[in-house]
MOPAC internal coordinates of N, CA, C and O (Angstrom, degrees):
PM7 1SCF
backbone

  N    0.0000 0     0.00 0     0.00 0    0    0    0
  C    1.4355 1     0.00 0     0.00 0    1    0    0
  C    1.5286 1   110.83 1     0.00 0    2    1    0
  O    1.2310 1   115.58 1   131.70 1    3    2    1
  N    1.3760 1   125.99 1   -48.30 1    3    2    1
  C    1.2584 1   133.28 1  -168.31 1    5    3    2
  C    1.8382 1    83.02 1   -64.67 1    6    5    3
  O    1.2310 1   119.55 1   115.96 1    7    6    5
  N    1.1930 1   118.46 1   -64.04 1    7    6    5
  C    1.8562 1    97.11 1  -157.90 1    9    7    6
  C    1.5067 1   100.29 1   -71.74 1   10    9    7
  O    1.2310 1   105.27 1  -162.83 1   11   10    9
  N    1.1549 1   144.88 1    17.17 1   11   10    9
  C    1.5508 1   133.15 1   142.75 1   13   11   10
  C    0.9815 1   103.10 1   -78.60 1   14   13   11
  O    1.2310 1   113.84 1   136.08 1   15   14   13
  N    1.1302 1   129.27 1   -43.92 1   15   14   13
  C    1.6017 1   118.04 1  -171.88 1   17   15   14
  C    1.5861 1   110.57 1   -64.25 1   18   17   15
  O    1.2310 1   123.85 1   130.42 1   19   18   17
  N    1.1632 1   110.22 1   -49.58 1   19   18   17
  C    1.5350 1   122.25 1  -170.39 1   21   19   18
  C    2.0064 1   100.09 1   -71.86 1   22   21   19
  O    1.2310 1   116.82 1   168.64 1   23   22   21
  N    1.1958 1   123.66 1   -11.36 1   23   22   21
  C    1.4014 1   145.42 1   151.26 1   25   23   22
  C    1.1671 1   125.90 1   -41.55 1   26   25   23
  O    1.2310 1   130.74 1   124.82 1   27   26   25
  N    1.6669 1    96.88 1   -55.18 1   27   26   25
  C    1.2630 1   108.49 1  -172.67 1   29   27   26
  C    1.3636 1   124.42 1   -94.77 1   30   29   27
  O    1.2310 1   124.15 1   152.06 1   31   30   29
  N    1.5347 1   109.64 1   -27.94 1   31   30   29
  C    1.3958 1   121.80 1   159.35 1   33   31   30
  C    1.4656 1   100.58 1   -63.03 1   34   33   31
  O    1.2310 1    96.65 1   114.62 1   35   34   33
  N    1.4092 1   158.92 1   -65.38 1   35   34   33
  C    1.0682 1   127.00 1  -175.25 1   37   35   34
  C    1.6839 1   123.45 1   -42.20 1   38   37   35
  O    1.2310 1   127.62 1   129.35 1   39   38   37
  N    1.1449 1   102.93 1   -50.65 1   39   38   37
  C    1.7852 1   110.46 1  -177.27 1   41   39   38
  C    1.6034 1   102.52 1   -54.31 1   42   41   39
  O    1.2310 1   117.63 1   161.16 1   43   42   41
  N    1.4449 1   122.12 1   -18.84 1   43   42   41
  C    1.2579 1   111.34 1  -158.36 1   45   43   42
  C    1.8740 1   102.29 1   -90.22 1   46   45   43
  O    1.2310 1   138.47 1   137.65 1   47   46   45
  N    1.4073 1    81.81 1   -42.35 1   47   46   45
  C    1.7923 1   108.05 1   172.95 1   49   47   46
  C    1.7475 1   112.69 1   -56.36 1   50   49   47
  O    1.2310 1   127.88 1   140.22 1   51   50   49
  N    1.5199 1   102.43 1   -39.78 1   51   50   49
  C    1.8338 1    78.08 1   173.63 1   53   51   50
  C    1.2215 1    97.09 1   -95.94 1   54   53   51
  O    1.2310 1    86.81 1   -92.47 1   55   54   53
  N    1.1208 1   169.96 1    87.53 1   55   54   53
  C    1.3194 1   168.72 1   136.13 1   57   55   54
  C    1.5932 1   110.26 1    65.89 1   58   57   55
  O    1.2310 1   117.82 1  -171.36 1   59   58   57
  N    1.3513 1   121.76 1     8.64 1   59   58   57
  C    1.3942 1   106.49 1  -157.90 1   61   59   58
  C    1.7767 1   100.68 1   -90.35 1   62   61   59
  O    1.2310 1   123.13 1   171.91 1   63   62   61
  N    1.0530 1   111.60 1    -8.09 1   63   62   61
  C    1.8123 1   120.96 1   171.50 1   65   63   62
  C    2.1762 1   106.15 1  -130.86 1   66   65   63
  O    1.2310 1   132.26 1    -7.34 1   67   66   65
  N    1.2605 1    93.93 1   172.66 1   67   66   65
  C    1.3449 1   103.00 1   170.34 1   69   67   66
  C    1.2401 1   112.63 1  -138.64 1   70   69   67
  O    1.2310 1   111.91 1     6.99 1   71   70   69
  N    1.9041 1   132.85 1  -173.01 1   71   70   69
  C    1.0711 1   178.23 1   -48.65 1   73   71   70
  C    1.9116 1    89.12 1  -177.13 1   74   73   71
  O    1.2310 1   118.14 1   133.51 1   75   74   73
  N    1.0109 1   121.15 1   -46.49 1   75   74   73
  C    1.5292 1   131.45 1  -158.81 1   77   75   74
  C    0.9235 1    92.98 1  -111.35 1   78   77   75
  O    1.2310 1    96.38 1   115.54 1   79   78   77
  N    1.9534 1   159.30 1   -64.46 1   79   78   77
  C    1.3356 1   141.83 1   155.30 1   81   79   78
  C    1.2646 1   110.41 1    -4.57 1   82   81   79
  O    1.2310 1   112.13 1    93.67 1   83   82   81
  N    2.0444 1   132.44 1   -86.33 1   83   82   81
  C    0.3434 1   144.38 1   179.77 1   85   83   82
  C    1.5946 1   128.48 1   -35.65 1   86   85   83
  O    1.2310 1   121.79 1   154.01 1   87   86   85
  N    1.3328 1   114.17 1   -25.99 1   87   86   85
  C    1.4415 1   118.15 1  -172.45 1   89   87   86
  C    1.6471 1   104.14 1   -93.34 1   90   89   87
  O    1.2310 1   131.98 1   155.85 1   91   90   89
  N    1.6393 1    94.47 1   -24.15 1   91   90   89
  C    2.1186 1   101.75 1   162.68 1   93   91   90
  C    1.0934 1   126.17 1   -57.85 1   94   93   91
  O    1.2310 1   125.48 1   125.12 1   95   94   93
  N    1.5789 1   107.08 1   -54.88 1   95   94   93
  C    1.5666 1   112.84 1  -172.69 1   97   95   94
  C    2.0696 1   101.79 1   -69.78 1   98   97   95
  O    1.2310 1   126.92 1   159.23 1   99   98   97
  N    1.3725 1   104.30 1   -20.77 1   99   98   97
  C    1.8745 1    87.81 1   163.91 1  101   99   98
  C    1.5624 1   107.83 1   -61.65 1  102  101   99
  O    1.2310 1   110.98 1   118.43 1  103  102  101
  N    0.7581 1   134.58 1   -61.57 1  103  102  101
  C    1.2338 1   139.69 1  -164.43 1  105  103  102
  C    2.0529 1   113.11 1   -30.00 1  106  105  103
  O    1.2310 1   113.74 1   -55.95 1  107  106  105
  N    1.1146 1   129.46 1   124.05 1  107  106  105
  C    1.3645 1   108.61 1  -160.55 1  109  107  106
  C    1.5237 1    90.86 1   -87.93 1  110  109  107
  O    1.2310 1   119.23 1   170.31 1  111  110  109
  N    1.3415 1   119.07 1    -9.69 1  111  110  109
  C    1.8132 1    93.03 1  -163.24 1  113  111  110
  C    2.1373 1    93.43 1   -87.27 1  114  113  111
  O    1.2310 1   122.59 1  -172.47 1  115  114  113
  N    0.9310 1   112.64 1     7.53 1  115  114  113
  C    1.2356 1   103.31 1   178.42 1  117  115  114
  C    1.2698 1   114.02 1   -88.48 1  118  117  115
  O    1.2310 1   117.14 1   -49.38 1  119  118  117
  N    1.2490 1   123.04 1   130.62 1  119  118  117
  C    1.9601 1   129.37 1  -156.14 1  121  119  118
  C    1.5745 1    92.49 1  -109.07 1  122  121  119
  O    1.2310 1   113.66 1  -179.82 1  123  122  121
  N    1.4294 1   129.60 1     0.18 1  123  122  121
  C    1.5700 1    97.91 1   167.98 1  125  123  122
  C    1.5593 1   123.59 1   -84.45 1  126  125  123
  O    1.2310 1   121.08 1   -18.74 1  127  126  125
  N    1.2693 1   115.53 1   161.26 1  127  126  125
  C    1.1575 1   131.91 1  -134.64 1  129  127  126
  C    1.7878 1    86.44 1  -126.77 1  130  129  127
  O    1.2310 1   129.47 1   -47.14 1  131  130  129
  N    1.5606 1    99.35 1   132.86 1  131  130  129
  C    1.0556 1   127.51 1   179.07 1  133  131  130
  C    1.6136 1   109.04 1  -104.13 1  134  133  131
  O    1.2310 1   118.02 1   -48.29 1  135  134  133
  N    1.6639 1   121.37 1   131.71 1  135  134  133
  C    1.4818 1   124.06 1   168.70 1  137  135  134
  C    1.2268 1   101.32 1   -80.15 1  138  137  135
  O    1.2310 1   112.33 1   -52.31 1  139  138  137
  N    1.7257 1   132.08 1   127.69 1  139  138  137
  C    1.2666 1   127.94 1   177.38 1  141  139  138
  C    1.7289 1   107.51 1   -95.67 1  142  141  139
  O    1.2310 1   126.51 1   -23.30 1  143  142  141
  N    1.2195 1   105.09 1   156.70 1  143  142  141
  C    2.1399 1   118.11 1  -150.85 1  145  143  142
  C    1.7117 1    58.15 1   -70.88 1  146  145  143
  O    1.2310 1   135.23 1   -23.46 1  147  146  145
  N    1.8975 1    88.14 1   156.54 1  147  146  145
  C    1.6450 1   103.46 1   149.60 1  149  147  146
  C    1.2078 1   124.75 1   -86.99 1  150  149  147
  O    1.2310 1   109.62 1   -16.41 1  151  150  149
  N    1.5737 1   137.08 1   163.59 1  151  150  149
  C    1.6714 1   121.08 1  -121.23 1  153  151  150
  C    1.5020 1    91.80 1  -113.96 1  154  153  151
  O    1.2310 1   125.07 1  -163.99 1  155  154  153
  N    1.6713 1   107.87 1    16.01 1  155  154  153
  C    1.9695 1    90.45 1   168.83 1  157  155  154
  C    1.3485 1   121.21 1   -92.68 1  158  157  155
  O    1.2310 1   125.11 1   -42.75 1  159  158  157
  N    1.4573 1   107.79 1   137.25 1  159  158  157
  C    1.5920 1   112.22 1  -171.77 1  161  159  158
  C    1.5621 1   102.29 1   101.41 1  162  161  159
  O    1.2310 1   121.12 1   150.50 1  163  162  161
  N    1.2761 1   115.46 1   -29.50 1  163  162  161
  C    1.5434 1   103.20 1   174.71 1  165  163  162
  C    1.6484 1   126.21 1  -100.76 1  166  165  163
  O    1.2310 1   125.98 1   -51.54 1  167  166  165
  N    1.7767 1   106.11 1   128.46 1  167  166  165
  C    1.2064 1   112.67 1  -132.76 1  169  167  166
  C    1.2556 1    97.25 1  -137.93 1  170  169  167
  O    1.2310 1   113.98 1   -75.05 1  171  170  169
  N    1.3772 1   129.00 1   104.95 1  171  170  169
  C    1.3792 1   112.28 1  -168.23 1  173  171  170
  C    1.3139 1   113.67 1   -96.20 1  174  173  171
  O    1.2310 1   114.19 1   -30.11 1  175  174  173
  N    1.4629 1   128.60 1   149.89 1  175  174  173
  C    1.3822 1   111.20 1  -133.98 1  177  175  174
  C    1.7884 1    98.10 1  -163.19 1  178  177  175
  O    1.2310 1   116.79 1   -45.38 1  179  178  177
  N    1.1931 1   123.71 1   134.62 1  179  178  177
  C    1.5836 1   121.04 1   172.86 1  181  179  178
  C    1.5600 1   119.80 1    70.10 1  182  181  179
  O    1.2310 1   123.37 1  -167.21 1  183  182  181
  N    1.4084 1   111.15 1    12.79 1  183  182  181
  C    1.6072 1   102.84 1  -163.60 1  185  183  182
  C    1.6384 1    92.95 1   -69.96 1  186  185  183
  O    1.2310 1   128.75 1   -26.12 1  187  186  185
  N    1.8395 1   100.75 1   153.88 1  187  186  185
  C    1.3214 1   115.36 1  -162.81 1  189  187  186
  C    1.6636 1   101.88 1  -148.41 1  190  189  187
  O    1.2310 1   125.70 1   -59.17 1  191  190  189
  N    0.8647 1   106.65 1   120.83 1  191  190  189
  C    1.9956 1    97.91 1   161.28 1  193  191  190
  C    1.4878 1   119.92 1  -148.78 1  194  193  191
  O    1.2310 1   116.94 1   -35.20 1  195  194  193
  N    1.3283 1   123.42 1   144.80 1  195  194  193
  C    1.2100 1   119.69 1  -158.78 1  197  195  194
  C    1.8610 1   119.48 1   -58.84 1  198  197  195
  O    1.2310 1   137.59 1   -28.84 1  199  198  197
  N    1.2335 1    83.52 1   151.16 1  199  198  197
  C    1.7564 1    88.58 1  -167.16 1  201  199  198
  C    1.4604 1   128.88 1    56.69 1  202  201  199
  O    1.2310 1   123.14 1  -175.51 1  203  202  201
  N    0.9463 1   111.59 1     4.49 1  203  202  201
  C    1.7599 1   134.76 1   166.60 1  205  203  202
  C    1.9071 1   105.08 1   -74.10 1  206  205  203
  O    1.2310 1   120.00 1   -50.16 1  207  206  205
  N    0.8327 1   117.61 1   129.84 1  207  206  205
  C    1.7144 1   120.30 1   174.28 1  209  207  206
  C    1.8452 1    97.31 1  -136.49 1  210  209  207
  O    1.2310 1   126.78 1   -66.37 1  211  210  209
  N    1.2439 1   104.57 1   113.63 1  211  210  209
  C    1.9854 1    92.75 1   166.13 1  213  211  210
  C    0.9869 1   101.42 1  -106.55 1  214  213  211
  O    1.2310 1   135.01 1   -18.60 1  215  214  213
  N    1.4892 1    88.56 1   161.40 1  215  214  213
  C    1.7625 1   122.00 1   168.79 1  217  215  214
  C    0.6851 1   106.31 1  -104.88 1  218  217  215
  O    1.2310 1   126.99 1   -41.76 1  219  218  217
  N    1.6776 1   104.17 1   138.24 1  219  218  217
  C    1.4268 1   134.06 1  -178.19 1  221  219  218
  C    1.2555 1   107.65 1   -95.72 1  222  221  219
  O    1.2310 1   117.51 1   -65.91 1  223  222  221
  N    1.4709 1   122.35 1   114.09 1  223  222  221
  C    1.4080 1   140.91 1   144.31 1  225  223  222
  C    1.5100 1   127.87 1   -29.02 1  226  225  223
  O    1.2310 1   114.31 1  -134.51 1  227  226  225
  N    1.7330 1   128.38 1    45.49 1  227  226  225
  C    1.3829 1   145.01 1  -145.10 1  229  227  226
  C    1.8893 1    97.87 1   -41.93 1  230  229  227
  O    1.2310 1   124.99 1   130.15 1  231  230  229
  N    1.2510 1   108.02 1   -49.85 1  231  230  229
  C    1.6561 1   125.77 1  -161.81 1  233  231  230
  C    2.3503 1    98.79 1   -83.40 1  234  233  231
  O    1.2310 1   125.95 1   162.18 1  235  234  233
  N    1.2486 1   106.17 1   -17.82 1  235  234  233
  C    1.6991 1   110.04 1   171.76 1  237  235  234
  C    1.6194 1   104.53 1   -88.87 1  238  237  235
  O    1.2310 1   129.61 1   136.19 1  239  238  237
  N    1.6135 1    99.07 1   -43.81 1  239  238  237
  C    1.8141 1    94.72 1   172.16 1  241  239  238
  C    1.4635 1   115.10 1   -54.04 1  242  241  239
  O    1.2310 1   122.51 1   116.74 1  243  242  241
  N    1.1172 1   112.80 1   -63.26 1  243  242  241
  C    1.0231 1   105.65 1  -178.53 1  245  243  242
  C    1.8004 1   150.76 1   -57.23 1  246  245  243
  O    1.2310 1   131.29 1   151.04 1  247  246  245
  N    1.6376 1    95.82 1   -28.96 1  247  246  245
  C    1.3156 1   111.69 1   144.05 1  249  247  246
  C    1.8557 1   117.83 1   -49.63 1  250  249  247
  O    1.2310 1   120.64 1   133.37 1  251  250  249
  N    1.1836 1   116.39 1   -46.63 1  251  250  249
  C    0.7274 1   137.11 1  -151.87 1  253  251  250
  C    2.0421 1   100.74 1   -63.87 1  254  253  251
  O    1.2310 1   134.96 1   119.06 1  255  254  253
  N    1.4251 1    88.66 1   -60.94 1  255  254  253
  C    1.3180 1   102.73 1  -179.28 1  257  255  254
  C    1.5255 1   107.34 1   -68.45 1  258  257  255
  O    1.2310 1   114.25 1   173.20 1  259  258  257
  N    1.3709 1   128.50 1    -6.80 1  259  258  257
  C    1.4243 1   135.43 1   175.10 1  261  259  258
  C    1.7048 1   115.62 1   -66.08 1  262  261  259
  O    1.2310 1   137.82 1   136.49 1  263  262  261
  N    1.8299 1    83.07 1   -43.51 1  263  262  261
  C    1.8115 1    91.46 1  -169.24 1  265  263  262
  C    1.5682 1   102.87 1   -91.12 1  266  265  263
  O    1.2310 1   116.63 1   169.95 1  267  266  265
  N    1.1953 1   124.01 1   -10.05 1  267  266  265
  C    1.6779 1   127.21 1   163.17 1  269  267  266
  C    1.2374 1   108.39 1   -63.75 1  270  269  267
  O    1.2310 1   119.59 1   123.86 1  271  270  269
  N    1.4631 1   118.38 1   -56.14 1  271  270  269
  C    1.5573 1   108.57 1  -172.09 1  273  271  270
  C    1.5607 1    94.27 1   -76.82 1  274  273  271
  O    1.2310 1    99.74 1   163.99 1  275  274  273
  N    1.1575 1   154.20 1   -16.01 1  275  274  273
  C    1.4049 1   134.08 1  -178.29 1  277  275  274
  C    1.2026 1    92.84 1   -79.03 1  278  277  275
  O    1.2310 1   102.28 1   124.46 1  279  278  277
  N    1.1406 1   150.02 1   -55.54 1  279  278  277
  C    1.6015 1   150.84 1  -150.53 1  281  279  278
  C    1.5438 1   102.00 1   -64.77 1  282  281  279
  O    1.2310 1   124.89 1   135.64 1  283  282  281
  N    1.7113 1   108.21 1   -44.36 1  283  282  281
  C    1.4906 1   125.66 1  -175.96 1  285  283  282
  C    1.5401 1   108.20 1   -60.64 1  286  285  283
  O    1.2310 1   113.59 1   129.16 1  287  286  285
  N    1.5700 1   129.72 1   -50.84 1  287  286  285
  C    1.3746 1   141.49 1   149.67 1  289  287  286
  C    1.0474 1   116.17 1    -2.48 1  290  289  287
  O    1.2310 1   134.93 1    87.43 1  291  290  289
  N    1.5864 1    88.72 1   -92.57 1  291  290  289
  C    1.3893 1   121.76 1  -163.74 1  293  291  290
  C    2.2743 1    97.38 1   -45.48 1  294  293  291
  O    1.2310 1   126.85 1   114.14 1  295  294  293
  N    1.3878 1   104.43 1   -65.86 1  295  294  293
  C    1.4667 1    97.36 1  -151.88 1  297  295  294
  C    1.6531 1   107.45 1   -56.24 1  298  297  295
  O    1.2310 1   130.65 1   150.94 1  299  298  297
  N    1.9272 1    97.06 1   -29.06 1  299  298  297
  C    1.2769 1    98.01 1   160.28 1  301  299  298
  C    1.5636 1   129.87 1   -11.57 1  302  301  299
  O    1.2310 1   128.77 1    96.25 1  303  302  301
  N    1.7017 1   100.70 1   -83.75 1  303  302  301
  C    1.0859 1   133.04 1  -125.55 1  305  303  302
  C    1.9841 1    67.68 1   -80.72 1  306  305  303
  O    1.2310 1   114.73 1   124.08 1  307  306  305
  N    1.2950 1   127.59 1   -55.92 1  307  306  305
  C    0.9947 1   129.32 1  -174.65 1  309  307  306
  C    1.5951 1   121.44 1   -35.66 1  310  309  307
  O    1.2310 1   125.13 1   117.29 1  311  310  309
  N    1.0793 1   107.76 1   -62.71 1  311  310  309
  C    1.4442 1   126.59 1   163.66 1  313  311  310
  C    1.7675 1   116.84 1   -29.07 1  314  313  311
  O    1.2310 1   137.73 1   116.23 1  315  314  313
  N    0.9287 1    83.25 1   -63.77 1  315  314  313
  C    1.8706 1   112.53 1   172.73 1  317  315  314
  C    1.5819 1    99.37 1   -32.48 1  318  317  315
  O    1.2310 1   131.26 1   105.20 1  319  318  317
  N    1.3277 1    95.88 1   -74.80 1  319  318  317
  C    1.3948 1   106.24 1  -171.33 1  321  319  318
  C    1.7309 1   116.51 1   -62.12 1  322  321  319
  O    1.2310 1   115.63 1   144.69 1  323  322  321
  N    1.5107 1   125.89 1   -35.31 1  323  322  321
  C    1.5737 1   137.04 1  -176.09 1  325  323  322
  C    1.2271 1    85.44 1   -41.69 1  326  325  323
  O    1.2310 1   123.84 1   109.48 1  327  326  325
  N    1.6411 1   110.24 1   -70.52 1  327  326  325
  C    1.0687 1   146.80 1  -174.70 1  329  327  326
  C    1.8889 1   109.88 1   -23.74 1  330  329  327
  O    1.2310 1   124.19 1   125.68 1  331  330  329
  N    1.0101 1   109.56 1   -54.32 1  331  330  329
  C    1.4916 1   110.37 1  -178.21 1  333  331  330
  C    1.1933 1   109.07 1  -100.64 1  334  333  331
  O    1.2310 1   116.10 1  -178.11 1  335  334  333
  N    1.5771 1   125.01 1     1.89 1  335  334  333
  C    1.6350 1   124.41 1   166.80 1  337  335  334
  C    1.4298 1    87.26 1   -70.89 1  338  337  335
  O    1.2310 1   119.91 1   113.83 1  339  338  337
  N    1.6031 1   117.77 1   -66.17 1  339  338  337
  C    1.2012 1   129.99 1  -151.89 1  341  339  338
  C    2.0334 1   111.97 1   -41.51 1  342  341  339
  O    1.2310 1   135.84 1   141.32 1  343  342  341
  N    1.4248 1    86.95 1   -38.68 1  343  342  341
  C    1.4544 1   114.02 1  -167.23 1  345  343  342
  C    1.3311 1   106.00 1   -54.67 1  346  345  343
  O    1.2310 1   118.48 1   124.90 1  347  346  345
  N    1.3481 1   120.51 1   -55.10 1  347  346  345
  C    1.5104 1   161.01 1   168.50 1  349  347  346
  C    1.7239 1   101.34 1   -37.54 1  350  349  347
  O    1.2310 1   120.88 1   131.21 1  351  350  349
  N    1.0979 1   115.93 1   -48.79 1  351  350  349
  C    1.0985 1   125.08 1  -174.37 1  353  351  350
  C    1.5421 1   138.22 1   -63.20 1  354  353  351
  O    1.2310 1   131.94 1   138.94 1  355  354  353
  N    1.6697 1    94.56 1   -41.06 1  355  354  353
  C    1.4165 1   113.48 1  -173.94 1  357  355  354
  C    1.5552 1   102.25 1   -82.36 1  358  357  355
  O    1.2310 1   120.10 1   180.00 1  359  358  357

C-alpha cells in the first residue's frame, strides 16, 4: 500500500495525475489498478500514535544496522568502480 501511495504522489508531483484522480483510486469500488514504486529508497520511518510507546528489539536493531552498513558498502564500493569505468572512458 505505502508504494502505491508513494506511486501516486509521484504521478501527482509531475503533473501526469491530480487532486481528483487521486480521491478515485480511494474509492474501493473502482477496479483500476495502480503500478506500485519499487521498494528502494522507501523507508518507513518515525511512525507515532498517541499513547502507543514501542519496543525496541535491541538484538533486530542491531542486525539491522549490520545489513545497512553492508548494503551502504557494497553500493559504495560499486559506485567507486562505475565511477572509474566511467573515468576510463572519456
Amino acid at each position: 500500500m505505502v508504494r502505491k501511495i508513494a506511486a501516486a504522489l509521484k504521478l501527482i508531483g509531475k503533473g501526469e495525475k491530480d487532486g481528483a484522480w487521486l480521491t478515485m483510486m480511494l474509492d474501493r469500488s473502482i477496479t483500476d489498478t495502480l503500478q506500485p514504486m519499487e521498494p528502494n529508497g522507501l523507508i518507513l520511518m518515525n511512525v507515532k500514535y498517541p499513547g502507543i510507546t514501542w519496543n525496541i528489539d535491541s538484538y533486530a536493531w542491531s542486525r539491522e544496522l549490520e545489513e545497512i552498513h553492508e548494503l551502504f558498502v557494497s553500493r559504495e564500493t560499486a559506485a567507486r568502480i562505475l565511477d572509474e569505468i566511467e573515468r576510463g572512458m572519456r
